[in-house]
C-alpha positions as CSV (number, residue, x, y, z in Angstrom):
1,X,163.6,82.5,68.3
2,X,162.0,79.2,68.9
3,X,160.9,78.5,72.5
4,X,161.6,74.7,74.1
5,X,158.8,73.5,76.4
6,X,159.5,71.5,79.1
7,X,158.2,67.9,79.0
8,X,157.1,65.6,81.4
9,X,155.7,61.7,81.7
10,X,152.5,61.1,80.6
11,X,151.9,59.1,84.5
12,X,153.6,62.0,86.1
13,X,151.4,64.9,84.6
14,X,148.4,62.8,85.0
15,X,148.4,63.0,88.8
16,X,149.8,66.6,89.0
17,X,146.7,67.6,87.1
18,X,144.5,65.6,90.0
19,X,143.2,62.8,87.7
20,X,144.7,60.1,89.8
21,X,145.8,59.6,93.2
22,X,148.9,58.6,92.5
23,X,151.6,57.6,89.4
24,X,150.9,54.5,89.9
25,X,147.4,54.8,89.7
26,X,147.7,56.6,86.3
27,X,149.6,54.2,84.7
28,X,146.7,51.9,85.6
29,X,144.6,54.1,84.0
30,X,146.8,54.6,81.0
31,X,147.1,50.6,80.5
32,X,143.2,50.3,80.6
33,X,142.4,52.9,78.0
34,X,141.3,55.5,80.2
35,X,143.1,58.4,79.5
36,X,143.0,61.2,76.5
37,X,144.5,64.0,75.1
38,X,142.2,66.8,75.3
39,X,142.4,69.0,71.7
40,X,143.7,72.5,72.4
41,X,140.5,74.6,73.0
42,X,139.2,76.1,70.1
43,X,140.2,72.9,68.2
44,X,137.7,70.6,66.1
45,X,140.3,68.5,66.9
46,X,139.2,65.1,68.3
47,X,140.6,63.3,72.1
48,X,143.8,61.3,70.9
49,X,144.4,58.3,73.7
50,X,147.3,57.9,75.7
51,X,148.8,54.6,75.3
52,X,152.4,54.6,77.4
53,X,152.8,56.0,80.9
54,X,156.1,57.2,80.2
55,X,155.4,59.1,76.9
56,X,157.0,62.6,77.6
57,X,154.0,65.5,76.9
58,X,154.5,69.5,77.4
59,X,153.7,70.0,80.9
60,X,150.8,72.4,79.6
61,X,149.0,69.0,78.1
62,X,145.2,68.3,79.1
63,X,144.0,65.1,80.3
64,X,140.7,63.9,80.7
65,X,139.5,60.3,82.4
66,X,137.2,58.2,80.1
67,X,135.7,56.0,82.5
68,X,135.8,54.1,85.3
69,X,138.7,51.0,86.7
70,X,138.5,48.4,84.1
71,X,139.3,46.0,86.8
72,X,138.6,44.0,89.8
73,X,142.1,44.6,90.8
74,X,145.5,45.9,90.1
75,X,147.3,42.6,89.0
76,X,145.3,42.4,86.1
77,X,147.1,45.3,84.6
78,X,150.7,43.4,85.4
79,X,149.5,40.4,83.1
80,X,148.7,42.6,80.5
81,X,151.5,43.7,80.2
82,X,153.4,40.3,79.0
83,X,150.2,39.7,77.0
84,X,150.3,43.1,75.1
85,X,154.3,42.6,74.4
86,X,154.1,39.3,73.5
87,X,150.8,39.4,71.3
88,X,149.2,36.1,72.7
89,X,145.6,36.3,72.5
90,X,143.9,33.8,74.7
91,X,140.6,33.9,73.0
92,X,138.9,30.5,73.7
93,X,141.4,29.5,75.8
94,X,140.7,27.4,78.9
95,X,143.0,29.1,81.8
96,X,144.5,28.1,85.2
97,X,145.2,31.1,87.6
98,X,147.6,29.8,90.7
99,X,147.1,32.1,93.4
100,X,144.3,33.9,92.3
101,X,143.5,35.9,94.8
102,X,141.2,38.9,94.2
103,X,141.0,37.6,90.7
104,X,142.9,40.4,88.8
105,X,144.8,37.8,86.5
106,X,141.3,36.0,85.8
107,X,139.2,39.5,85.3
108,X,142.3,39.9,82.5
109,X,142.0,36.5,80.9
110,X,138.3,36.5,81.1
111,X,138.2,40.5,79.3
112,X,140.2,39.4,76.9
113,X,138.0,36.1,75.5
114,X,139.0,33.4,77.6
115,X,136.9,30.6,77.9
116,X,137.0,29.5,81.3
117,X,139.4,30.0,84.3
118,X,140.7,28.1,86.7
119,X,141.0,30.1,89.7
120,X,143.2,28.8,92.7
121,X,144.4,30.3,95.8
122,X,145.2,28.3,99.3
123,X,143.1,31.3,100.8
124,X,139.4,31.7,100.8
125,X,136.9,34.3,100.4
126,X,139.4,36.2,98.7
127,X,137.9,36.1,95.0
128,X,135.9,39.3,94.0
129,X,132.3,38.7,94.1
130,X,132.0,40.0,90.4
131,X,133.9,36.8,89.3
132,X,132.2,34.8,91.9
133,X,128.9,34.9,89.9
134,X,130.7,34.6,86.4
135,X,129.6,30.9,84.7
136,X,133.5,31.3,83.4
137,X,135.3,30.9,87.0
138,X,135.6,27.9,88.7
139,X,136.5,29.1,92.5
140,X,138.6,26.4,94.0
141,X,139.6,28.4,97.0
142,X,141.5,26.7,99.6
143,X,143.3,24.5,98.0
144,X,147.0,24.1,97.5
145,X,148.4,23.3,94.2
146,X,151.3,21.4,95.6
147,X,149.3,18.7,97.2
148,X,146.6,19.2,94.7
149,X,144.7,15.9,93.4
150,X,145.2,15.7,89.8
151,X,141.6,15.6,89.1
152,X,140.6,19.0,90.4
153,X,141.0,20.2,87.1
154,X,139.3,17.6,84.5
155,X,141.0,19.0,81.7
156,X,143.7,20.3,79.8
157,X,144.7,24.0,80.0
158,X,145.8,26.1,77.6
159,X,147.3,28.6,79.9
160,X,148.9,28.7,83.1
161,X,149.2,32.4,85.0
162,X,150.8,32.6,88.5
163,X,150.7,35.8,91.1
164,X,151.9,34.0,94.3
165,X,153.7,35.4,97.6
166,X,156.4,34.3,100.1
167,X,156.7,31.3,97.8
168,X,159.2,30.3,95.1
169,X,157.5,29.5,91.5
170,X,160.2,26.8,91.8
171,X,157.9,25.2,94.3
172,X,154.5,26.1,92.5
173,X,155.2,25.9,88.9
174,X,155.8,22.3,88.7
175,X,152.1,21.1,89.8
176,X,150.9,23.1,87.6
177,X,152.3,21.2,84.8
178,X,150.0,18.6,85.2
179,X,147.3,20.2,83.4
180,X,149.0,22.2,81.1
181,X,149.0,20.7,77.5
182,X,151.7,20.8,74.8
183,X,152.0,23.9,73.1
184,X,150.4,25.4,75.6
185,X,151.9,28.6,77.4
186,X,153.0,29.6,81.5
187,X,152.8,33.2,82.4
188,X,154.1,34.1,85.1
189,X,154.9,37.2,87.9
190,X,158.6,36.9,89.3
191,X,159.2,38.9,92.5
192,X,162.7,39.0,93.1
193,X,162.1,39.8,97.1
194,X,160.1,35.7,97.1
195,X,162.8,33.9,95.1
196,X,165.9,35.1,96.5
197,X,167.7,34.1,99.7
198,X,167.7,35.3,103.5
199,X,170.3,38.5,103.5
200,X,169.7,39.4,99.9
201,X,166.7,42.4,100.3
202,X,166.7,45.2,102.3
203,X,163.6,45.5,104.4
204,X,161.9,43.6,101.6
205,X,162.7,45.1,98.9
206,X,165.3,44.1,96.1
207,X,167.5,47.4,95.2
208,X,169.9,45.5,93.0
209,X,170.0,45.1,89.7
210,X,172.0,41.9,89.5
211,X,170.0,40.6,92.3
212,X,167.0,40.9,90.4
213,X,168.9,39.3,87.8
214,X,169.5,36.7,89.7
215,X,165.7,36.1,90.4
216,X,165.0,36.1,87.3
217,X,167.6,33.6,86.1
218,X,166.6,31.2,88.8
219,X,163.2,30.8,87.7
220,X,163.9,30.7,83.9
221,X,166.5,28.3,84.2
222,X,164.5,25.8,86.5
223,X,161.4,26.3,83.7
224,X,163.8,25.5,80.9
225,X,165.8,22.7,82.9
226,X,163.3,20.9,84.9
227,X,160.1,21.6,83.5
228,X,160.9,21.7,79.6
229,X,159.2,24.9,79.1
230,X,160.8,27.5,76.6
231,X,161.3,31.3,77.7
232,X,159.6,33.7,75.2
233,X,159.8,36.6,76.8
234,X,160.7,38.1,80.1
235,X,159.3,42.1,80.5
236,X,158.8,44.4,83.6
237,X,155.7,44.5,85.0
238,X,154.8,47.8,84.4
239,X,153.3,48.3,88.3
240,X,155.6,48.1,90.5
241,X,154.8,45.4,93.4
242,X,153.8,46.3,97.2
243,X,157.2,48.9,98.8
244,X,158.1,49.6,95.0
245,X,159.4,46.2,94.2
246,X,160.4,45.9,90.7
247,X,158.5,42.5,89.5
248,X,158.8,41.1,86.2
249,X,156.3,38.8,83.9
250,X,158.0,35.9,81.9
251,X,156.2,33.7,79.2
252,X,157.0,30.3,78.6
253,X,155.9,27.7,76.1
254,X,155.7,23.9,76.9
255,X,157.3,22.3,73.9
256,X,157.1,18.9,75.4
């Protein structure tokens, strides 16, 4: 008689095993490449890679670790995500990131070939040092986009990426326009808990489904109507945000 053996996630066997310290660390690790399917011993079998957290395994799977944190910081995983699902390569490309921050969305665009970043937050000495010394970042720290001169950037962008908190990207997507050229693409992270209304999350935290919805509505529809950009795509970030907040990424191109 044929046996059935029970089958888990990927993320969740990962950090039974004590490869990670938590799921959502393992899915981290699965995003970067990190993680392989040991052979069964005895095997001449070689490592196969894991490439989705929630691929279901037998629980008696083997995992091994292939290196170290790819990068500076956990957001940089997010953005890959709407980059790997949409296919857009931003090789060459000349980058703005509003709300840098640590520098996880720059460390992304930057791994993957971009040219030079733009990277802006209204904090300072936030940026990781790595990215500090990298002749590809421009660190404009302290400096808010929404009173922003239009020369602090002396040219055209190909891509605009946006990570910011307690802020609408209703409020911080349209300065950014000024740089971006035609044809050229707005990626960005929508947290349901900043773009909703007083009353709508509970301790912070969107539970609803049509509230997220909602979120996510508002900010495509203000892209579309007031800033002419087209939705492409609109995906789950594949990390949840801080107290399990489901974010999501959503790609836009500027038509005109």
């Amino acid at each position: 008689m044929r046996t059935h053996t029970s089958k888990q996630r990927a993320d969740q066997l990962i950090h039974e095993q004590g490869l990670s310290e938590s799921r959502e660390q393992a899915k981290r690790l699965i995003m970067a490449g990190q993680v392989q399917v040991l052979p069964p011993e005895g095997s001449r079998a070689l490592p196969v890679l894991v490439d989705k957290p929630g691929h279901l395994y037998p629980t008696d799977t083997r995992f091994c670790l292939t290196g170290r944190e790819q990068y500076v910081s956990r957001g940089a995983y997010k953005l890959l995500t709407i980059l790997e699902s949409a296919r857009l390569s931003v090789e060459g490309y000349v980058c703005l990131d509003a709300g840098a921050s640590t520098g996880g969305f720059t460390d992304c665009l930057l791994q993957r070939g971009a040219k030079k970043v733009y990277a802006v937050d209204v904090g300072r000495n936030q940026l990781h040092e790595k990215l500090k010394n990298d002749a590809r970042v421009i660190n404009l720290e302290g400096v808010n986009l929404r009173t922003a001169s239009p020369d602090l950037i002396p040219e055209p962008v190909d891509l605009v990426v946006a990570d910011v908190s307690f802020i609408s990207l209703t409020l911080v997507l349209p300065p950014c326009m000024t740089w971006l050229k035609t044809g050229g693409y707005v990626a960005s992270l929508i947290k349901p808990q900043f773009e909703l209304g007083p009353g709508q999350t509970d301790k912070g935290v969107v539970r609803s489904e049509a509230l997220r919805r909602q979120a996510i509505d508002k900010v495509v529809s203000f892209a579309g109507e007031e800033l002419g950009l087209t939705s492409l795509s609109v995906v789950p970030a594949a990390i949840r945000g801080p107290k399990g907040n489901q974010e999501y990424l959503a790609l836009f191109r500027r038509d005109r």
